[in-house]
SETI-580875 format. One record per residue (C-alpha): x, y, z; residue in one letter. Coordinates in steps of 0.001 Angstrom, whole numbers, plus 500000, padded with zeros to 6 digits. Example, Ala and Ser with C-alpha at 12.3 -4.5 7.8 and 13.67 -1.06 7.14 Angstrom:
512300495500507800A 513670498940507140S 
//
This chain:
500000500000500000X 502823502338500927X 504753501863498204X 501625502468495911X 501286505530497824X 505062506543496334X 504415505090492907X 501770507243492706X 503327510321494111X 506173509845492249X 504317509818488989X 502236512576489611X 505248514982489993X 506653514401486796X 503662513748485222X 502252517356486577X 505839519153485403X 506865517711482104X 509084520063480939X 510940521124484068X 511982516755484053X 512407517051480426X 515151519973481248X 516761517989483637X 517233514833481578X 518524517117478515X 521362518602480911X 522064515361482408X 522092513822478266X 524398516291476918X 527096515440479737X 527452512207478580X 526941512636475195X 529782514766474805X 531773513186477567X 531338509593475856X 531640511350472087X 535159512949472909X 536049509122474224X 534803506982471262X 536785509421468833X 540069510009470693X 540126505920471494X 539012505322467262X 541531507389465806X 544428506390468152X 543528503113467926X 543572503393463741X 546636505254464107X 548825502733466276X 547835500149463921X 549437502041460834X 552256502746462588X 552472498852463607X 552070497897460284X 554089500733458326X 557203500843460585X 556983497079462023X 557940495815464974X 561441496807465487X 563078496864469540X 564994500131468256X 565122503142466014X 567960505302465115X 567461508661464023X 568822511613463546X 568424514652465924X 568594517205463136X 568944516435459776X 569576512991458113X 572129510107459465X 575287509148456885X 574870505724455577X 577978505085456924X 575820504440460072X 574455501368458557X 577367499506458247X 578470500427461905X 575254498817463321X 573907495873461282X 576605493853462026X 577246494254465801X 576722491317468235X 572670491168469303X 571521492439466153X 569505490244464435X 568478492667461353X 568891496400460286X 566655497547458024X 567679501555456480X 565057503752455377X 564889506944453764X 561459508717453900X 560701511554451137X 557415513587450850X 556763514433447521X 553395515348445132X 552566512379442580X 550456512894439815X 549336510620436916X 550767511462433727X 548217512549430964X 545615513095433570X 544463516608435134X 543519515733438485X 545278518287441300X 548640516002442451X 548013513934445879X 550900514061448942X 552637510467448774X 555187509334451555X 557852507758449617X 559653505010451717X 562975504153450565X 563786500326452035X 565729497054451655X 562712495889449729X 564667492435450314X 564867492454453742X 561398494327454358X 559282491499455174X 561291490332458075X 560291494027460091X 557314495635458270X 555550492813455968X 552979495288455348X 555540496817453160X 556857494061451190X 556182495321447775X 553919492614445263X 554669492625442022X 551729493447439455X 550509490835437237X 552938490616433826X 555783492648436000X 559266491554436335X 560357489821439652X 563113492037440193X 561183495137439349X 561558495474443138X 565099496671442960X 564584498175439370X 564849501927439506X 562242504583439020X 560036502262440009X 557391502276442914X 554829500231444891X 551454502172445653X 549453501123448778X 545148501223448492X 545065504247449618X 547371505842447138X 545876504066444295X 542548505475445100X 543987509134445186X 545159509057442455X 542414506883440562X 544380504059439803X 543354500205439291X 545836497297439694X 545589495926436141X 546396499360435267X 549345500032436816X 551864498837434173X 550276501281431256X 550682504070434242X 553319506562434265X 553754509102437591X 555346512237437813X 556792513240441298X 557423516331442514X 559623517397445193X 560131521247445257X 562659521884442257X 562923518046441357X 560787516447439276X 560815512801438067X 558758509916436453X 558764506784437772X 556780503280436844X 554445501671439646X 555178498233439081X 552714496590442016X 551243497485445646X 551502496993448869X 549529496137451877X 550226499059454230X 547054501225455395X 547089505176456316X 547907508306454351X 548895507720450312X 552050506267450688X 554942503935448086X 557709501793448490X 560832501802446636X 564514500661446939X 566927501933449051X 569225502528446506X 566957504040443546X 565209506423445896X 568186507709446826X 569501508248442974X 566308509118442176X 565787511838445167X 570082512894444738X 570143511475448053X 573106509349448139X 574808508742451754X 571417509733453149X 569213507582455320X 566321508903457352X 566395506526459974X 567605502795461176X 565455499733462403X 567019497458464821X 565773494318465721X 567654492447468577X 568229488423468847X 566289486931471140X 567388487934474772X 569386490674474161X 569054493511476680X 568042496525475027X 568670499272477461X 572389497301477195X 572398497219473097X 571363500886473118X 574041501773475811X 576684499667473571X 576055501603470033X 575761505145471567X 579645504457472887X 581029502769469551X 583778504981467575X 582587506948465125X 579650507293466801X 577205510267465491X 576513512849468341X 573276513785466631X 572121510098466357X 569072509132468526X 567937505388469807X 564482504742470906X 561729503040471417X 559723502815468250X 556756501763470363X 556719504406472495X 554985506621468881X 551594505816469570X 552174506239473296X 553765509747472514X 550868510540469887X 548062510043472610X 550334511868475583X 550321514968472807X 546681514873472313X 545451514041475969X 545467517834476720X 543207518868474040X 541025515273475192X 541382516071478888X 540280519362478149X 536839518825476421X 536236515679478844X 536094518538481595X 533807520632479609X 531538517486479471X 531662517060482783X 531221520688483806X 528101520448481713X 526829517260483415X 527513519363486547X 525515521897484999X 522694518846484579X 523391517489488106X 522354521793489617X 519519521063487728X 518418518281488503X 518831519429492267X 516579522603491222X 513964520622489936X 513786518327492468X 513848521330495088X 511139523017493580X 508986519745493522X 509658519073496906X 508653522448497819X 505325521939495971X 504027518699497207X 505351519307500702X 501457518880501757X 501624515485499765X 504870514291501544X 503627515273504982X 500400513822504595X 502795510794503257X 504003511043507236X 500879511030508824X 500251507676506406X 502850506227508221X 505761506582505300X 509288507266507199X 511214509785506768X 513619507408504838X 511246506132502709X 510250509628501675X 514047510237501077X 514025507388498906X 510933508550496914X 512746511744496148X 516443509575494533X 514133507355492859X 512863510224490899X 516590511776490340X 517557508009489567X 515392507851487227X 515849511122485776X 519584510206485390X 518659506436483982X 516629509007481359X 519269511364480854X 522285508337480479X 520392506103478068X 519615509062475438X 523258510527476439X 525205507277475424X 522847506734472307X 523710510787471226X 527335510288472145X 527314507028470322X 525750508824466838X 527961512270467322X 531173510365467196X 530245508359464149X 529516511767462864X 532592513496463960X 534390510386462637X 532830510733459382X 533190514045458547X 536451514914460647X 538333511748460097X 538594511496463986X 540466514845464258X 539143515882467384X 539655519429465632X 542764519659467132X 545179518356463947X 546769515255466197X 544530512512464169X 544541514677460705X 543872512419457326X 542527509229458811X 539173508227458442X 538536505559461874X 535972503798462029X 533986503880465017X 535136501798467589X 532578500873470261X 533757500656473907X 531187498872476696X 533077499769479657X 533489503617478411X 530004504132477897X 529236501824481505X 531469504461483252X 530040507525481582X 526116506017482380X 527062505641485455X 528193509234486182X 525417510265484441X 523286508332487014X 525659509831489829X 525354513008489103X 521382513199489125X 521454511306492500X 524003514049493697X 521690516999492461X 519003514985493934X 520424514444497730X 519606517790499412X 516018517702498157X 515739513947499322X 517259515494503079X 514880518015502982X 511672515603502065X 513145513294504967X 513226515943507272X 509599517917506510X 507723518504510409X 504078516280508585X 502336518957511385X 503557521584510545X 504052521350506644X 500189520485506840X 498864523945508383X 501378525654505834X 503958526891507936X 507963527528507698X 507490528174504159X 509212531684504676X 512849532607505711X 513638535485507460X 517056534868509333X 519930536624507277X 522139534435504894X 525233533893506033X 528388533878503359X 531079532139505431X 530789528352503552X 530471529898500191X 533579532169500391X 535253529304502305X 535308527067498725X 535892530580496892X 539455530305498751X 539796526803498399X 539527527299494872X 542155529895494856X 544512527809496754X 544064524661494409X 544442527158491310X 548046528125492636X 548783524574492435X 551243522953490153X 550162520364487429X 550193516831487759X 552156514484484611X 551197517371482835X 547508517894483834X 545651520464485777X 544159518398487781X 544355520954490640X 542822523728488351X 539674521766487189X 539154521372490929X 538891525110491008X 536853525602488683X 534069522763490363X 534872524916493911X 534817527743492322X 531456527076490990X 529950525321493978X 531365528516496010X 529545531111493686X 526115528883494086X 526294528795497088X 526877531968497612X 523517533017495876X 520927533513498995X 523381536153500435X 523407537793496652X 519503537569496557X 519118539477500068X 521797542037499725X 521111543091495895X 517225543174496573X 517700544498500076X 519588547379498502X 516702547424496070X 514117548032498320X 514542551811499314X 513891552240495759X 510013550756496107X 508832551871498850X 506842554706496721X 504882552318494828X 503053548707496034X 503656546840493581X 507631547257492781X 508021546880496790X 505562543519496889X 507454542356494259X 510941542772495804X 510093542354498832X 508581538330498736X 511427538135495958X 513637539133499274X 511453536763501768X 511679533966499337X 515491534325498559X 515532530234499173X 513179529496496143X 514671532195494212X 518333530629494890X 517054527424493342X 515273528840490917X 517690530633489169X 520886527782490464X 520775525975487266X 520759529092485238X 523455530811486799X 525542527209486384X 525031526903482964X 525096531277482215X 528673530679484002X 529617527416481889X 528760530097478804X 530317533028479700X 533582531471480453X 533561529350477472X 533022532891475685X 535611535077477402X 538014532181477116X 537613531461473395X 536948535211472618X 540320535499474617X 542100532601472365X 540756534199469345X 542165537990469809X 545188536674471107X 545967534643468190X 544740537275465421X 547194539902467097X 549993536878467127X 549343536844463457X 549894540240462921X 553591539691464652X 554319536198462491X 552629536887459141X 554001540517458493X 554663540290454533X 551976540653451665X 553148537622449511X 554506534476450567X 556081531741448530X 556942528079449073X 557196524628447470X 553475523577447037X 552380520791449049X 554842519887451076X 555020520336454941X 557344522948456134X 560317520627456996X 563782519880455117X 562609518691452310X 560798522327451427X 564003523863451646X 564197524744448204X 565393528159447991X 568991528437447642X 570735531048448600X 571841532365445226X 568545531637443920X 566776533846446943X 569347536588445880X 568400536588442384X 564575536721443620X 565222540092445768X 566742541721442723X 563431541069440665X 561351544189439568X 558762544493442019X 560241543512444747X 560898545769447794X 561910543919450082X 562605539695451090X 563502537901454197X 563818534135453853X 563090531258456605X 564411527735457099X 562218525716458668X 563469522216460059X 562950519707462527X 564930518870465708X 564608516102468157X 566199516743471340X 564875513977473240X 564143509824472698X 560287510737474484X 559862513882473440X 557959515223469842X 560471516895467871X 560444520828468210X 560151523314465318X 563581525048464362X 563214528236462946X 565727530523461233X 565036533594460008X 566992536855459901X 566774538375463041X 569684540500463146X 569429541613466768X 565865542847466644X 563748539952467548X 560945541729469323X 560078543143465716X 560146539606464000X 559137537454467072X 556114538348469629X 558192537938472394X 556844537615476295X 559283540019478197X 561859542214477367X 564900540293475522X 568470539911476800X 571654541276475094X 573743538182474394X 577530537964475678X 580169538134473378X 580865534367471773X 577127533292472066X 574719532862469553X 571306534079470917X 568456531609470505X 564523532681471228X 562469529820472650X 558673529540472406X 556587528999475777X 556203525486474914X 559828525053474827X 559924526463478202X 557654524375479552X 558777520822478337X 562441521525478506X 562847523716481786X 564945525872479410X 564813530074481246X 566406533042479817X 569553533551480160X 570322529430479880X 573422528205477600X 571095524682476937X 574166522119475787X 571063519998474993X 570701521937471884X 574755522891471262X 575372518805470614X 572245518418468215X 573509520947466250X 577458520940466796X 579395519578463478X 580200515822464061X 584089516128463444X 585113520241464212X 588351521546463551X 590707521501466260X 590807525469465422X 586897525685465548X 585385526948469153X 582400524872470449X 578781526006470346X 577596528426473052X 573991529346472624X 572463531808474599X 568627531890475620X 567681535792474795X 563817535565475245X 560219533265475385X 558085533841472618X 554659533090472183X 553523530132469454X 550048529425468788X 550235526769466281X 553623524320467107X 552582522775470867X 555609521135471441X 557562523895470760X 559953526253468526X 563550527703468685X 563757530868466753X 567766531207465656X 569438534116463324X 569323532583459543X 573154533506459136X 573599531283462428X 572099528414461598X 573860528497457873X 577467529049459553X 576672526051462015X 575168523754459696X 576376524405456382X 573144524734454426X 571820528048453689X 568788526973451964X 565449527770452306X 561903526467452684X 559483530107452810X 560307533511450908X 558380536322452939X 557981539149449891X 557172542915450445X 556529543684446761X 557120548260445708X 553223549619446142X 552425549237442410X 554280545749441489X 552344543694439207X 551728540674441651X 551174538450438323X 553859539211436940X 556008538517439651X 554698535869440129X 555476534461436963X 558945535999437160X 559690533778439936X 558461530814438382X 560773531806435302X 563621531414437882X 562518528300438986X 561626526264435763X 559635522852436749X 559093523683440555X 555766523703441916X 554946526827443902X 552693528061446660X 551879531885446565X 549895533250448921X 549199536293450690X 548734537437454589X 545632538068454501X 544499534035453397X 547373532689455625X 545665534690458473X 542092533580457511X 542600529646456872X 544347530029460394X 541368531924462039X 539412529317460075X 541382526189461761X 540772528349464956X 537091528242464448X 536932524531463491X 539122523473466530X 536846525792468965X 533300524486467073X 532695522031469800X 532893524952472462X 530272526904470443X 528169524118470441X 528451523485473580X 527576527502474419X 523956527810472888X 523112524464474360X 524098525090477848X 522409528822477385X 519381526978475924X 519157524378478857X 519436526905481498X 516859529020480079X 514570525655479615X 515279524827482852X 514542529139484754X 511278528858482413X 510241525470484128X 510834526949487321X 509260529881486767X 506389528050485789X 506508525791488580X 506503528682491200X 503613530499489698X 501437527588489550X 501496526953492853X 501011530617494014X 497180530455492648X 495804530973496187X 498207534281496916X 497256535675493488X 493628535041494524X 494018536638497176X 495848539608495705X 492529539943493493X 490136539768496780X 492266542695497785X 491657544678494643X 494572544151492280X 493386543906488528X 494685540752486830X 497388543570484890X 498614544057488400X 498870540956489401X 500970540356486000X 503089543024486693X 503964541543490128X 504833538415488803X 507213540291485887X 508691542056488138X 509690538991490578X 510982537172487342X 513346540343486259X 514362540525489965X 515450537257490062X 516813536575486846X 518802540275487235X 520294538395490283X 521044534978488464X 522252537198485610X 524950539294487320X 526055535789489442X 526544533808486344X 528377536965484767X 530821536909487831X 531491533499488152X 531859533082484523X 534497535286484063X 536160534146487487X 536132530646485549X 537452531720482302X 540325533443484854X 541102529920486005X 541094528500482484X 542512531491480383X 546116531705482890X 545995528196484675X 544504525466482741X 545787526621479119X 549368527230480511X 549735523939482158X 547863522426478706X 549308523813476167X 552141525922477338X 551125528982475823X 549639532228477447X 547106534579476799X 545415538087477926X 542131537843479051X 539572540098477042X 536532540371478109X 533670540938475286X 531319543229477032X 528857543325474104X 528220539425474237X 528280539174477912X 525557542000478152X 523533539670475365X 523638537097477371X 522453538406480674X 519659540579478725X 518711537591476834X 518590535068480486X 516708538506481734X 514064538734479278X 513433535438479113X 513174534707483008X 511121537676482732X 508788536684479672X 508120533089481253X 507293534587484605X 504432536881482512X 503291533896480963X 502908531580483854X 501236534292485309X 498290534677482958X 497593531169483397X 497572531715487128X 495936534735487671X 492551534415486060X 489547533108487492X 490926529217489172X 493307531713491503X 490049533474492620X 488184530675493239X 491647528624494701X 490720530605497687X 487469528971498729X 490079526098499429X 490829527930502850X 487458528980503658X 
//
């Protein structure tokens, strides 16, 4: 009988409020949709990526590569034949363009991998070329002559019985050739071909050059021992790097876990969002059938058993909210998948298409906090249903509250949060930060009660000339309990929004003024679909000379770009040279004020990133960097490398860092004073056509890449955009759920005030009055949730803008605030709090409130 009596309590509550459940089942949904989305797509594409690297590189136990540069072949023969090697397998790696000859399709970016194509099998069988139908046997070792995996052959529109009547020209900057595919090969990923050793590197003018080494070690050789061994042999390169080839896929996923981490937290900030809500709706239904629950005490329910009836309802709100979370979550990463090739927007998984990859225990663990955190919003209503006096709640009383608020526990998390902000990151994540923000948010809730009575306490000398501004106010100011959990899940999702907004806003101005600093010149050229790296260096130095003399052009500076590993776990960082000439706070946004170098020094400029990973400061020498770049075999007359750290710039787009070095530096150290970008300032009225085609006169058969600042600046504000779409997203829905969920409330609260507005109309108030009360209430309250969730959402976007993003990503930002949105925001919760109220109001102000009254007499 009793638990008939709940059933049907139970159902009556939701059934009576559809849409304020239906709010708290959306919040509680889009937590773990977007929670479990950002899972299934990072776990996909890493998953599809660690297989291509299994099957493209093989199982070796140890790589040998180069810290800068290439390795001498010369390397080969020094390891392949030492004792606990079983096989060495040399590679050469070459990015090129292909495109089919006689055909006008745009050329495709192939990976050319230059291998023992005898030995292959034994390491990466995946790459052992197979010969085409009718092809010779030893085409494998012929020259000009390639093996095209599926996805290559679909680039470029190729069949397999078509391959031998199939002619390909590649391009690689100045260089082009034609070569003969002669079969395939069964490696998946990006477009990519296999070749010998030996032709790529006559093909390429490569000779001596290998890219890097596979080991693999007899059986129960010690590795950390074989590794120790080579690194002290004679002749041993001090550029040349052993690792762990294994450790790629580990080091791919450690690079992207920030960016993960990151939008796992907003997930979960918005299922905390769905969890406030969840405790406002359940507050406010409580409060309304607080004559059912006592009554439900007189029955002879306990108070436990009335707890329990209010979790059953938030457990079932969160079973609700979990099942049609996981089944969204489950459909937006297929989409994401499909359309962004499991990118994540951030560039780590760019060019793969993953498919999805279902995970039961990710989407268990993500129903389950869905679950949790409805109970959790849940709790305090259930205390309060357990703990309703059934004598008193009957004859209506304690419905009021007139002691003061008090602010003590809600400033008590505010400096909790504070204190856990200050803390340092741990393996790299701010775990201590995202704490602050959930105290930080908790604190400002909390703190809403004391906001209510002091801003509508100071309101109230305002309207005492006129009744119904000060009745208004004033029960808004008696009721400052409802009103707190009224507008609770509104200020936690107007906070979630604004700080997404400031923060992103932030990003945004701070990278379009970086771009300002980096992309200075009208016209840029380079080699044309190739990644900035050494094979774009393709700009010689005579041939850059003979480029600044053209007519039209004003002025030139030309950067090197390369890439330089300075650690066996750590990405490779970005090296830069360009010609400073002792003004690098024109050419480099710097952080700080730049030191003067000391005579014999070469003055480097390292990005924030660099900073961070490295624990490289101003003022450092940094041997790390002096033996990666120091000659292999210097004169006895030559003086070592002593580089001096001048200044930290910032980077937006290279996360694991850059080293900006003087162009005439890097040329004397290293010998090479090519190339790989031409910055152009062409005279005011150059004919940019015609210089353009004056510098492809001086570069006959190169394929070129002009652009100009303003494109480079807007595909990068585009990339922004694309990266940051998720956040946008995730603004209007967490604006649109709070607003759901104030309207609901709003609702709610006027519903059940039928007998005061009856009342009100006994007393003489027209039903216009009686509007205008209610209107007035709304505005007060959502003018109060409005200016909280304004607060607290810029004290959040603090906490992400200069601790989360620095411990992140490394990089640093100035926080801009964009008044013009924020005011939309607030004026848009405003009118809408305000709106609803009106319109609940007409529905419970006509004649049922007049005649609700009779229920007293």
């Amino acid at each position: 009988m009793i638990r008939a009596l709940l059933l049907t309590v139970s159902w009556q509550g939701i059934r009576h409020h559809p849409w304020r459940t239906l709010a708290a089942v959306a919040a509680v949904m889009l937590g773990v949709a977007l929670g479990l989305s950002v899972q299934l797509i990072n776990a996909s594409a890493l998953s599809e990526f660690s297989r291509a690297v299994r099957t493209v590189q093989g199982q070796p136990d140890l790589e040998v590569s180069a810290a800068h540069g290439t390795l001498p072949q010369s390397l080969y023969r020094l390891v392949a034949n030492r004792p606990g090697i079983a096989a060495a397998l040399p590679w050469l790696e070459i990015s090129v363009l292909a495109g089919v000859q006689g055909q006008t399709r745009p050329p495709v970016a192939l990976r050319v991998l230059g291998t023992d194509t005898l030995s292959v099998a034994a390491v990466a069988p995946a790459l052992m070329p197979r010969v085409a139908k009718g092809a010779d046997r030893l085409s494998i070792l012929a020259p000009d002559t390639l093996f095209l995996n599926a996805a290559a052959m679909k680039a470029l529109n190729l069949d397999e019985p078509d391959l031998l009547k199939t002619h390909l020209n590649l391009q690689t900057g100045a260089l082009r050739q034609i070569v003969q595919p002669a079969g395939t090969i069964a490696a998946p990923g990006a477009p990519a071909a296999v070749m010998d050793i030996g032709a790529a590197q006559d093909l390429f003018t490569r000779s001596g050059e290998l890219t890097r080494i596979d080991l693999q070690l007899q059986e129960g050789a010690d590795v950390a021992g074989v590794r120790d061994e080579l690194q002290s042999l004679p002749g041993w390169p001090r550029g040349a790097i052993i690792s762990v080839p294994c450790d790629t896929a580990e080091r791919v996923d450690n690079l992207s876990r920030a960016y993960r981490v990151n939008l796992t937290v907003l997930a979960l900030v918005a299922l905390f969002t769905g969890a406030f809500l969840v405790y406002s709706v359940l507050a406010l239904s409580v409060s309304q059938r607080a004559a059912q629950l006592a009554l439900l005490g007189v029955l002879g329910v306990t108070p436990r058993q009335r707890q329990a009836l209010v979790l059953a309802e938030a457990g079932l709100i969160g079973i609700a909210g979990s099942a049609l979370g996981l089944a969204l979550g489950a459909a937006l990463a297929a989409l994401a998948l499909r359309l962004l090739g499991g990118d994540l927007g951030g560039g780590y998984f760019s060019g793969m298409q993953p498919q999805l990859q279902w995970s039961t225990a990710t989407a268990s663990l993500y129903g389950l906090l869905g679950v949790g955190a409805a109970l959790a919003g849940g709790w305090w209503p259930a205390r309060h249903a357990q703990s309703l006096p059934p004598a008193q709640t009957l004859k209506g009383l304690g419905t009021i509250t007139r002691a003061p608020s008090k602010p003590w526990r809600g400033l008590a998390l505010l400096i909790a949060s504070a204190g856990l902000a200050m803390m340092p990151p741990v393996h790299g994540i701010p775990l201590a930060a995202y704490g602050a923000v959930g105290l930080l948010l908790i604190g400002g809730i909390a703190l809403l009660p004391w906001m209510v009575q002091l801003l509508l306490q100071a309101a109230l000398p305002f309207a005492h000339r006129n009744a119904l501004p000060l009745l208004a106010i004033e029960r808004a100011h008696r009721m400052r309990g409802a009103a707190s959990v009224a507008v609770g899940g509104v200020v936690a999702s107007l906070s979630l929004a604004v700080a997404l907004t400031v923060m992103v806003s932030s990003f945004r101005t701070s990278v379009s003024q970086w771009l300002e600093t980096v992309v200075p010149a009208p016209l840029y050229v380079r080699a044309a679909g190739l990644q900035p790296g050494d094979d774009a260096a393709i700009f010689s130095a005579e041939l850059t000379a003979a480029i600044t003399q053209l007519d039209g052009v004003e002025r030139l500076q030309a950067q090197r770009t390369s890439s330089l590993r300075l650690s066996a776990t750590q990405a490779p960082v970005t090296l830069l040279a360009r010609p400073l000439g002792g003004h690098a706070e024109r050419m480099l946004p710097l952080v700080g004020t730049p030191l003067q170098a000391p005579p014999g020094t070469i003055p480097i400029h390292i990005s924030e990133a660099v900073q961070a990973l490295y624990g490289v400061r101003p003022a450092d020498g940094w041997p790390a960097l002096a033996g990666a770049l120091q000659p292999d075999a210097p004169e006895q007359s030559q003086q070592p490398l002593r580089f001096f750290v001048a200044g930290v710039w910032r980077d937006y787009i290279r996360q694991f860092g850059a080293i900006a070095i003087d162009s005439a530096d890097y040329a004397r150290i290293t010998g090479d004073a090519r190339s790989s970008e031409l910055a152009i300032w062409p005279h005011s009225d150059a004919d940019i056509p015609a210089l353009r085609r004056r510098i492809n006169a001086l570069m006959p058969g190169a394929a070129l890449e002009f652009t100009t600042s303003g494109a480079i600046r807007a595909r990068s504000l585009a990339i922004f955009d694309r990266t940051f779409a998720v956040t946008y997203w995730l603004q209007i829905v967490a604006i649109g759920i709070g607003l759901f969920g104030v309207a609901a409330s709003f609702s709610a609260q006027v519903l059940a005030r039928r007998k005061e507005f009856g009342l009100l109309a006994h007393l003489g108030f027209t039903r216009a009055q009686i509007l205008g009360v209610v209107a007035a209430e709304g505005a007060a309250w959502t003018c109060v949730g409005a200016a909280a969730g304004t607060l607290l959402g810029i004290a959040v976007s603090a906490v992400l803008i200069h601790v989360v993003n620095p411990q992140s990503f490394h990089w640093t930002m100035d926080l801009m605030l964009p008044l013009p949105r924020l005011a939309l925001l607030a004026l848009a919760l405003v009118v809408s709090g305000t709106f609803t109220a009106w319109m609940a109001g007409r529905a419970a102000a006509g004649r049922s409130a007049i005649l609700a009254v009779k229920e007293d007499w």
